[in-house]
C-alpha positions in Angstrom: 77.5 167.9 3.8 79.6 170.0 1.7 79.4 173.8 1.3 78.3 175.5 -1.2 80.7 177.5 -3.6 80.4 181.3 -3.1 82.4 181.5 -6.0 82.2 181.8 -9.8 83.8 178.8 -11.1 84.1 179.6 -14.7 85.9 183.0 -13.9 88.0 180.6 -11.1 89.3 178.9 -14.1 89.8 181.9 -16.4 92.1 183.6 -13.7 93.9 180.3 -13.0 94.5 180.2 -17.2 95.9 183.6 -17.4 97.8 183.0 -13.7 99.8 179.7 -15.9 99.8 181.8 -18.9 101.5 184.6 -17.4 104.1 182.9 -14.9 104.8 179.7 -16.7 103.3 176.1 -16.4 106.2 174.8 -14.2 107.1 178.6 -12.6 104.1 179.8 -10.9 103.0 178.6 -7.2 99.9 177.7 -6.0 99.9 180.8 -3.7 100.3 182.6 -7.0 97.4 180.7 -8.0 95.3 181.6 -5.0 96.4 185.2 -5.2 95.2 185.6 -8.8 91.6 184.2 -8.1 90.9 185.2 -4.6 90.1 181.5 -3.4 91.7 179.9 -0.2 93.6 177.4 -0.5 91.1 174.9 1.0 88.8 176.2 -1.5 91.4 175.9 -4.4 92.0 172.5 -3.4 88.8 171.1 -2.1 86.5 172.6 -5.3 89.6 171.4 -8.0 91.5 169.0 -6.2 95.6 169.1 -6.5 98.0 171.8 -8.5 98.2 169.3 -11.3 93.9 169.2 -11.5 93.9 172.9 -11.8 96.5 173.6 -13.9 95.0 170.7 -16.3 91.5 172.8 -16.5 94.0 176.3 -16.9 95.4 174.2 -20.3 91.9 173.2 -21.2 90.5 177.1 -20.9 93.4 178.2 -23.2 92.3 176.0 -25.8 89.1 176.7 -25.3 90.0 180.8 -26.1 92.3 179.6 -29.0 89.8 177.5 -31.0 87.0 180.5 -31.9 90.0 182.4 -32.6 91.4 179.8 -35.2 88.1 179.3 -36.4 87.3 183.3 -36.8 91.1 183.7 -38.4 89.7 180.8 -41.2 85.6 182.3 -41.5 85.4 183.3 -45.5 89.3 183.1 -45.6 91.4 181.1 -48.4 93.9 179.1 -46.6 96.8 181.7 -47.2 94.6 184.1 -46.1 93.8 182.5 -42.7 97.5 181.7 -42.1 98.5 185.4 -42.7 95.7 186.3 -40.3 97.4 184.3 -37.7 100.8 184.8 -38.3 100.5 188.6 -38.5 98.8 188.8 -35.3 101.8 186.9 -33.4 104.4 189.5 -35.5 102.7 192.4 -34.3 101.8 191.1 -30.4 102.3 187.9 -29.7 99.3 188.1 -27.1 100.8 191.4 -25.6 104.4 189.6 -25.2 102.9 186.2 -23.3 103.4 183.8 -26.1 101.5 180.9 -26.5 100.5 179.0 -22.8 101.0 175.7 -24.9 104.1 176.3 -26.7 105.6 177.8 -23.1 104.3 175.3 -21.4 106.0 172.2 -23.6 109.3 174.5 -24.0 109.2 174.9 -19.7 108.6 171.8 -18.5 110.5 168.1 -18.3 109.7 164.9 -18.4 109.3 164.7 -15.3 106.3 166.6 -14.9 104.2 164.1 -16.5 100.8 165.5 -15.9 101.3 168.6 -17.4 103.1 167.0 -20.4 99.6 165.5 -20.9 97.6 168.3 -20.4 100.2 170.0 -23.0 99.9 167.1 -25.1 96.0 167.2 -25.2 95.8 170.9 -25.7 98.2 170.5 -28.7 96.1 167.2 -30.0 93.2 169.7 -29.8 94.6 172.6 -31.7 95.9 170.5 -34.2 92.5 168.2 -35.0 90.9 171.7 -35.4 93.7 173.4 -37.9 93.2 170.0 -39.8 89.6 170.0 -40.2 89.6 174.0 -41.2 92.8 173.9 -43.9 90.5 170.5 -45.3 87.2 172.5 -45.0 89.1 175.8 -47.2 91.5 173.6 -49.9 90.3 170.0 -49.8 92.1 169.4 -52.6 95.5 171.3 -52.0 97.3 171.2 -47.9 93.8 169.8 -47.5 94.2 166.3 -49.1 96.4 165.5 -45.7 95.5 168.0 -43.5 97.1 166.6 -40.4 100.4 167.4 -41.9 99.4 170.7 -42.8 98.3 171.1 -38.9 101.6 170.3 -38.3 103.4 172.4 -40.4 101.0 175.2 -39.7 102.0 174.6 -36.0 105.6 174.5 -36.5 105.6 177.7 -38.4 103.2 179.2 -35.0 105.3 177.8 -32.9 108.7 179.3 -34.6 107.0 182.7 -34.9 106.2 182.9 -31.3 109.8 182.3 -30.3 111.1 184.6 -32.8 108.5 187.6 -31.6 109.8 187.4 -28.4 113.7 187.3 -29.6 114.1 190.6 -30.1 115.1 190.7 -33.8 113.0 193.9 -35.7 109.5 193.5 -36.0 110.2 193.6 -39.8 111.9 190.4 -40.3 109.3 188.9 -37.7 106.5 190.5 -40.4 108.3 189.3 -43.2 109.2 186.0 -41.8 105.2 186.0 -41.2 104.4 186.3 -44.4 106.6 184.0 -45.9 105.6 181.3 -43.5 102.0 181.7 -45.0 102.9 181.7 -48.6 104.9 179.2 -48.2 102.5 176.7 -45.9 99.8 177.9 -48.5 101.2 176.5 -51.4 102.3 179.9 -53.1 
């Protein structure tokens, strides 16, 4: 018979997510792991299985944090507005320096790490079904007649932005590069 878990699996995960987040998909160990969530390492593995099982549900967290956050950036917001939203907020913090777990992730690992490329690859699928149905939901008419390639483009510019926060350049071409993004992506 199995024991029971003396442990709060949802803040398990949530630890594990911001262990990934902060050390790198591909960089950070399993005792890092284990040191950020206080487990064992026959807990780790007997509650989640292997590294690659656990660092599947750290992707799947992420997204789950990002989507309300999309979602909130788009509530009552024309589609420039939303993308300025966004944008701004990786100008001015980035998510206090970390990036994006995804884009990290995908610019960290290799091929050969074939489970987390499709852990990476759902997580992206996922972000992208939701910018598509919000830019169709706020112009359904403009970038929202083919909203999967404005998802696209929307996470191109997110995904430029993030690697240009953290390049050092002034925070004022990273603003203004912001905004242009959005104006641009927007239609304007």
């Amino acid at each position: 018979m199995a024991r029971p878990r003396n442990f709060d699996e949802s803040a398990v995960i949530d630890a594990t997510a911001n262990a990934f987040w902060q050390g790198g998909l591909g960089s950070t160990s399993v005792d890092e792991v284990l040191r950020a969530t206080g487990l064992s390492r026959s807990s780790l593995y007997g509650s989640f299985g292997n590294k690659d099982a656990v660092l599947r549900l750290a992707i799947e967290r992420y997204v789950d944090w990002q989507i309300p956050a999309i979602e909130k950036a788009f509530r009552g917001k024309s589609l420039r507005q939303a993308l300025e939203r966004i944008f701004d907020g990786i100008a001015r913090s980035n998510n206090e320096g970390k990036g994006c777990l995804l884009v990290n992730g995908v610019n960290e690992l290799h091929d050969e790490d074939a489970d987390a490329l499709e852990a990476l690859h759902a997580g992206f699928a996922r972000v992208a079904a939701k910018l598509a149905e919000l830019v169709h939901a706020v112009d359904p008419s403009g970038r929202g007649a083919m909203p999967e390639l404005a998802a696209a483009e929307i996470m191109t510019a997110i995904s430029g932005l993030r690697t240009l926060q953290r390049s050092g350049l002034p925070r004022t071409i990273v603003a203004k590069t912001a905004r242009r993004y959005a104006e641009l992506l927007a239609g304007g």
